[in-house]
DRENBADREN-744561 format. One record per residue (C-alpha): residue number from 1; residue in one letter; y, z, x. Coordinates in pm, whole numbers. Layout:
residues N
PT  resi  resn  y  z  x
PT  NUM  A  Y  Z  X
...
end
This chain:
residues 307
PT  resi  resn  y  z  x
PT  1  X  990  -3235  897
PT  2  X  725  -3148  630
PT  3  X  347  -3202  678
PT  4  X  367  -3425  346
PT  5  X  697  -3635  489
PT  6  X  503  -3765  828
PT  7  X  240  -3857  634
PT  8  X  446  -4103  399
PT  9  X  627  -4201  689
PT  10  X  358  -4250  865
PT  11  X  173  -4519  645
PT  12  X  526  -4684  518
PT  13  X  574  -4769  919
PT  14  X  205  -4879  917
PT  15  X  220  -5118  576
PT  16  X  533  -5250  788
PT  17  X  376  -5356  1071
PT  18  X  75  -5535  871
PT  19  X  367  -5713  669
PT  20  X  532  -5794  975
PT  21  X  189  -5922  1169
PT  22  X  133  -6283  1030
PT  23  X  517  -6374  1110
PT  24  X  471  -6190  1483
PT  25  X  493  -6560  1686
PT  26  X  825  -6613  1475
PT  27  X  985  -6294  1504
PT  28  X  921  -6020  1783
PT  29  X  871  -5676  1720
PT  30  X  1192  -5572  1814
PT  31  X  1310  -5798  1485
PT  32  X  1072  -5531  1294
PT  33  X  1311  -5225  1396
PT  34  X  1634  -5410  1350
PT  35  X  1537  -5456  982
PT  36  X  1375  -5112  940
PT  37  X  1689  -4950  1087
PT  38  X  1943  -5166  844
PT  39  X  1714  -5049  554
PT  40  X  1698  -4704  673
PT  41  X  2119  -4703  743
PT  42  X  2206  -4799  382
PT  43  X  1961  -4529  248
PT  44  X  2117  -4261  454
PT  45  X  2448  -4376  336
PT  46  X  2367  -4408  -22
PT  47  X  2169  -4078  -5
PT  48  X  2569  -3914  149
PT  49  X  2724  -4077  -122
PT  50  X  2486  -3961  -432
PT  51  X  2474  -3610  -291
PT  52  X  2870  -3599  -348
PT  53  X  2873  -3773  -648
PT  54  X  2554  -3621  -796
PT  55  X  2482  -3318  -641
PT  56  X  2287  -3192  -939
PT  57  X  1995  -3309  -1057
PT  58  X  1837  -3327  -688
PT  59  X  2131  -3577  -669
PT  60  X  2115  -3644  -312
PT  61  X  1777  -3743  -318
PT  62  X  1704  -4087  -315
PT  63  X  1615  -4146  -711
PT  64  X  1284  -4327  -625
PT  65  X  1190  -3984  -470
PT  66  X  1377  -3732  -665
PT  67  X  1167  -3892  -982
PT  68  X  855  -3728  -840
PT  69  X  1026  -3333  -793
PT  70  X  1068  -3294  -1187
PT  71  X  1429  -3418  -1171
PT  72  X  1610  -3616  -1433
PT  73  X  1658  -3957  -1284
PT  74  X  1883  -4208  -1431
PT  75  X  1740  -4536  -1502
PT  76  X  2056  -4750  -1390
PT  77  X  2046  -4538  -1083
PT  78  X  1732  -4799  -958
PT  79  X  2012  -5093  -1002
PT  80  X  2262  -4885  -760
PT  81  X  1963  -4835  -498
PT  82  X  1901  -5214  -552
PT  83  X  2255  -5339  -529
PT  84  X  2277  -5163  -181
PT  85  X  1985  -5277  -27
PT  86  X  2092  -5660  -169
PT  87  X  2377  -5601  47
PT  88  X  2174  -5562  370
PT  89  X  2004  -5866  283
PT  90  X  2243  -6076  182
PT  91  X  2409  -5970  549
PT  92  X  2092  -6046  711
PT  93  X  2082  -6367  581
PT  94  X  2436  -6442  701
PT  95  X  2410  -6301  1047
PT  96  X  2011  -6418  1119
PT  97  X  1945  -6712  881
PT  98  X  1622  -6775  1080
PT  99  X  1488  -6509  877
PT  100  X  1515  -6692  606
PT  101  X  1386  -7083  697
PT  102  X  1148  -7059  408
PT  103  X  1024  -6784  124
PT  104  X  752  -6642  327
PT  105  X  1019  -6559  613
PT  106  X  1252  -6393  316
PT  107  X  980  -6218  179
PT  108  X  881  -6014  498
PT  109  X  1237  -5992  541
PT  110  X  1335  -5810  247
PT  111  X  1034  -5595  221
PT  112  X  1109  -5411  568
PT  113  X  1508  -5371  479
PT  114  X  1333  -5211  171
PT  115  X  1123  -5008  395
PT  116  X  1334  -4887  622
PT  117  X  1526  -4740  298
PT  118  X  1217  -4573  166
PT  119  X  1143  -4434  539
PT  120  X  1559  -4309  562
PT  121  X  1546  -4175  185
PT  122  X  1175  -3930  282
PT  123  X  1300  -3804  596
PT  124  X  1618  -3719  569
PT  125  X  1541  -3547  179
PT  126  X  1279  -3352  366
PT  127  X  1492  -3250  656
PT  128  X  1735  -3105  432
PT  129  X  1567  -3004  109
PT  130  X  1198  -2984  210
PT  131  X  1098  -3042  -155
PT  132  X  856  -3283  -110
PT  133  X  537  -3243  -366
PT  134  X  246  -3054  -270
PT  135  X  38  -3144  -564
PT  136  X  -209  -3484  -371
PT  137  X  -153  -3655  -724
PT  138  X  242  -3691  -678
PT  139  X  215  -3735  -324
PT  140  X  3  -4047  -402
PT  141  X  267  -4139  -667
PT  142  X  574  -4091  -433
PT  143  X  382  -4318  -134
PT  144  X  347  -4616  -407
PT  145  X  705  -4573  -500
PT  146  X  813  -4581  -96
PT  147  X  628  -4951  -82
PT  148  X  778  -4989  -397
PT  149  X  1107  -5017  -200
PT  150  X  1000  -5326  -49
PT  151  X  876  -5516  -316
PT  152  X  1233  -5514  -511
PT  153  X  1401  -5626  -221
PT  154  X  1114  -5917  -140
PT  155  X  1155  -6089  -472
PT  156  X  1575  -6114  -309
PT  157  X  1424  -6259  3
PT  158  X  1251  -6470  -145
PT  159  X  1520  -6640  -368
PT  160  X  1729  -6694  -30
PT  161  X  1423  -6827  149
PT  162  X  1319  -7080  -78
PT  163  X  1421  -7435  -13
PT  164  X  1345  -7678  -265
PT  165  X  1471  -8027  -276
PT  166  X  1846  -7927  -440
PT  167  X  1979  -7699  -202
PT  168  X  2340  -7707  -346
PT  169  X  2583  -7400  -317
PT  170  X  2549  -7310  -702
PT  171  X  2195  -7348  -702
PT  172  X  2174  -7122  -392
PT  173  X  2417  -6835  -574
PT  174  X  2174  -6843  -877
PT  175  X  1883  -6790  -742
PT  176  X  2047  -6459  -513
PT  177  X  2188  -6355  -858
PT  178  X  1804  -6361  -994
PT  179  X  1666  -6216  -719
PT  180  X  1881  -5938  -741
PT  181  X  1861  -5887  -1132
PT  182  X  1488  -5897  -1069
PT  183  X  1506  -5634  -805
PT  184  X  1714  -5418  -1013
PT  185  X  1551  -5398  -1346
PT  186  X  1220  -5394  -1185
PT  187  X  1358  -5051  -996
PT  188  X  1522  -4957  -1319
PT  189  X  1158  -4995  -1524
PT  190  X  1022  -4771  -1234
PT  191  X  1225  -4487  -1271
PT  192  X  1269  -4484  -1677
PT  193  X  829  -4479  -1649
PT  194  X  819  -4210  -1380
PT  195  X  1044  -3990  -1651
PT  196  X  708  -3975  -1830
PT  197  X  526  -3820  -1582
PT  198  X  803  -3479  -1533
PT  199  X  585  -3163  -1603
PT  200  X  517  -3070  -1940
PT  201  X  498  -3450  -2051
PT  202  X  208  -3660  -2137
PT  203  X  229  -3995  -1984
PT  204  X  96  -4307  -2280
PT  205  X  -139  -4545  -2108
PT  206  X  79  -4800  -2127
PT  207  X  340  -4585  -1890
PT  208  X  36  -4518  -1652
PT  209  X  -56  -4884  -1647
PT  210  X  310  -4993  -1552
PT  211  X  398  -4726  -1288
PT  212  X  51  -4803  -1068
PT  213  X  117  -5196  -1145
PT  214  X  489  -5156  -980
PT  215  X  381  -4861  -704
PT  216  X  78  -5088  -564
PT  217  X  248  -5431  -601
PT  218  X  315  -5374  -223
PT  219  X  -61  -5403  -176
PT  220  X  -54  -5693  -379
PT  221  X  260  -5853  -177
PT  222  X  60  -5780  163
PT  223  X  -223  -5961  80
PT  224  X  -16  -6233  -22
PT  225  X  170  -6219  290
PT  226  X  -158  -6234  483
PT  227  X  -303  -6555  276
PT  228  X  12  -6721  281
PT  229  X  120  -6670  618
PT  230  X  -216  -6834  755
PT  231  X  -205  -7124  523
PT  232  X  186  -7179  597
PT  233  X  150  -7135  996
PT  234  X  -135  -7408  960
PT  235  X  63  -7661  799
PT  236  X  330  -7637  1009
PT  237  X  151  -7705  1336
PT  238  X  -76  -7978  1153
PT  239  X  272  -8122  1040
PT  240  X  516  -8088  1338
PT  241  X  236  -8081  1651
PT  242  X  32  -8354  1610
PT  243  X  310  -8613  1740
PT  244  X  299  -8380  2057
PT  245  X  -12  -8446  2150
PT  246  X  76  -8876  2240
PT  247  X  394  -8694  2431
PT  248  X  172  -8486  2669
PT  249  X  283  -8176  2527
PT  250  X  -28  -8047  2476
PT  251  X  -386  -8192  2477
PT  252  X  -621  -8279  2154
PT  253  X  -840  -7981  2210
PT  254  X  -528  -7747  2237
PT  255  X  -362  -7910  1922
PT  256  X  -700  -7803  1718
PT  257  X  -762  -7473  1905
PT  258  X  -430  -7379  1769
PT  259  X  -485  -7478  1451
PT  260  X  -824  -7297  1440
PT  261  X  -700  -6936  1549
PT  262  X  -512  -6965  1880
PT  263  X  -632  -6694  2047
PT  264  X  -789  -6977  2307
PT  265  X  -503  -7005  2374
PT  266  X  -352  -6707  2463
PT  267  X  -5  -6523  2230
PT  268  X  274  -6639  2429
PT  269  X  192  -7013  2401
PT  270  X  70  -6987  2073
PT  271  X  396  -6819  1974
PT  272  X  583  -7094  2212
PT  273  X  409  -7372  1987
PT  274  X  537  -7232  1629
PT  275  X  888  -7207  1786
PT  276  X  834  -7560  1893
PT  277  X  720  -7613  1508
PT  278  X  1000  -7438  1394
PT  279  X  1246  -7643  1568
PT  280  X  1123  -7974  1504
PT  281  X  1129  -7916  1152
PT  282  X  1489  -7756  1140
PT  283  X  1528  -8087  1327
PT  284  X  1424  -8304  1009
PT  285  X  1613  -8066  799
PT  286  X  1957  -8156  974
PT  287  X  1948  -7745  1074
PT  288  X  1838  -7861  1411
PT  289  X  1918  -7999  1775
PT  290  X  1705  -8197  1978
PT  291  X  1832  -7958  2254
PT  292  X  1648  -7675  2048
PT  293  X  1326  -7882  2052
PT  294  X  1348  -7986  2397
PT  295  X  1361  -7652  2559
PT  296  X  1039  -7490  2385
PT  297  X  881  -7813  2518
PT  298  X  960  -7728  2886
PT  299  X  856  -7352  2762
PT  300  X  529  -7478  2657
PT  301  X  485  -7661  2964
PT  302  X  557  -7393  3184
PT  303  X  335  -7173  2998
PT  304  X  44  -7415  3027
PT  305  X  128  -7447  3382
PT  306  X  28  -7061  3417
PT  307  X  -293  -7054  3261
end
């Protein structure tokens, strides 16, 4: 693989694991692969199919990519990449609902499906084409549009994640259905603005503006993550562990040591605590069973009994 592809590769799988690192007590790192690998799976079959149904034009590129080797690039063509990642979502959702228990959950959740396509669309381009830009300026461009990937996806996430009070079937449908227009014409405004940056073209300021707004909004969803992520994990143990305290669970000064930091504590019974969270709260929710809650109580105890 190219010099220029491990690089890209190299910092997508990085920005992943940040994303993934506020949501680490809730969902192990093996959870991380098995949503990069999905991602990456639907890009390598999308990238098959648009290389026999496209083959000129740098057809079998991924179009997020092929955008920054001078080739014409199809607008709708960002609502095709879109649709197929929805789909590995969408499945996700189905198979591991757990990932999606609230917006912050979907969010993470979408962004490294989305990931794992922009990390399948680089490599395998570069494995068989090896046209990846050496100019630093469009290498720059094509590493905002690869964490592009996983901000279309996110805003899908988190339309299946969020649970507000009316959590009927049509109001469930209609927010998917926005989530996945959003994804798509955001994707679709991405490629028609990287058209004005193909040699020999002069790129308005308003084009610039829009491209680096929609490249770096991964930055902008990671620190978002980040904030979020703290403030959420917080309320949750204020909310659900407090009542554990009067049952022995755990004593006062644990209950605000892990609402400080945790790391008192030590990560396997802090991460045994937000399961125990978790459950209690998918308890109130009716998602629940009081078997659930029960067993990460004798897991906290027996990890307390080890320290």
């Amino acid at each position: 693989m190219p010099a220029p592809a491990w690089i890209l590769n190299l910092c997508v799988l990085v920005y992943a694991f940040l994303l993934w690192w506020p949501v680490r007590h809730e969902h192990r790192l093996p959870a991380l692969w098995a949503l990069l690998a999905a991602g990456g799976a639907v890009g390598a079959i999308q990238r098959a199919l648009l290389g026999i149904l496209f083959p000129e034009s740098a057809g079998s590129w991924p179009p997020f990519a092929a955008a920054w080797v001078g080739a014409p690039v199809a607008a709708w063509r960002g609502g095709v990449e879109e649709l197929s990642k929805a789909v590995v979502v969408l499945a996700i959702r189905a198979r591991a609902g757990r990932w999606f228990e609230d917006a912050l959950h979907g969010v993470v959740a979408g962004s490294l499906v989305g990931l794992g396509y922009a990390l399948a669309g680089v490599g395998l381009a570069a494995f068989r084409d090896a046209m990846l830009p050496d100019d630093p300026g469009r290498l720059v461009h094509l590493l905002g549009g690869c964490l592009a990937q996983g901000v279309y996806p996110a805003l899908l996430g988190a339309a299946l994640g969020w649970t507000p009070a009316d959590r009927g079937k049509r109001a469930r449908v209609l927010r998917a259905l926005g989530g996945v227009l959003g994804a798509a014409a955001g994707h679709a405004l991405y490629l028609g603005l990287a058209q004005a940056f193909r040699p020999g073209q002069e790129p308005s300021g308003m084009a610039v503006a829009g491209l680096l707004a929609l490249e770096w909004g991964g930055a902008a969803v990671l620190v978002v993550v980040w904030v979020w992520g703290a403030r959420r994990q917080r309320a949750l143990l204020a909310s659900y562990l407090w009542g554990e305290v009067a049952l022995g669970t755990l004593t006062d000064d644990e209950f605000h040591a892990v609402i400080r930091d945790g790391s008192r504590l030590g990560g396997p019974l802090r991460s045994a605590l937000v399961q125990l969270a978790l459950a209690k709260r998918r308890l109130v929710r009716g998602e629940g069973r009081e078997e659930e809650v029960q067993a990460w109580r004798d897991r906290v105890a027996a990890l307390r009994r080890r320290r």
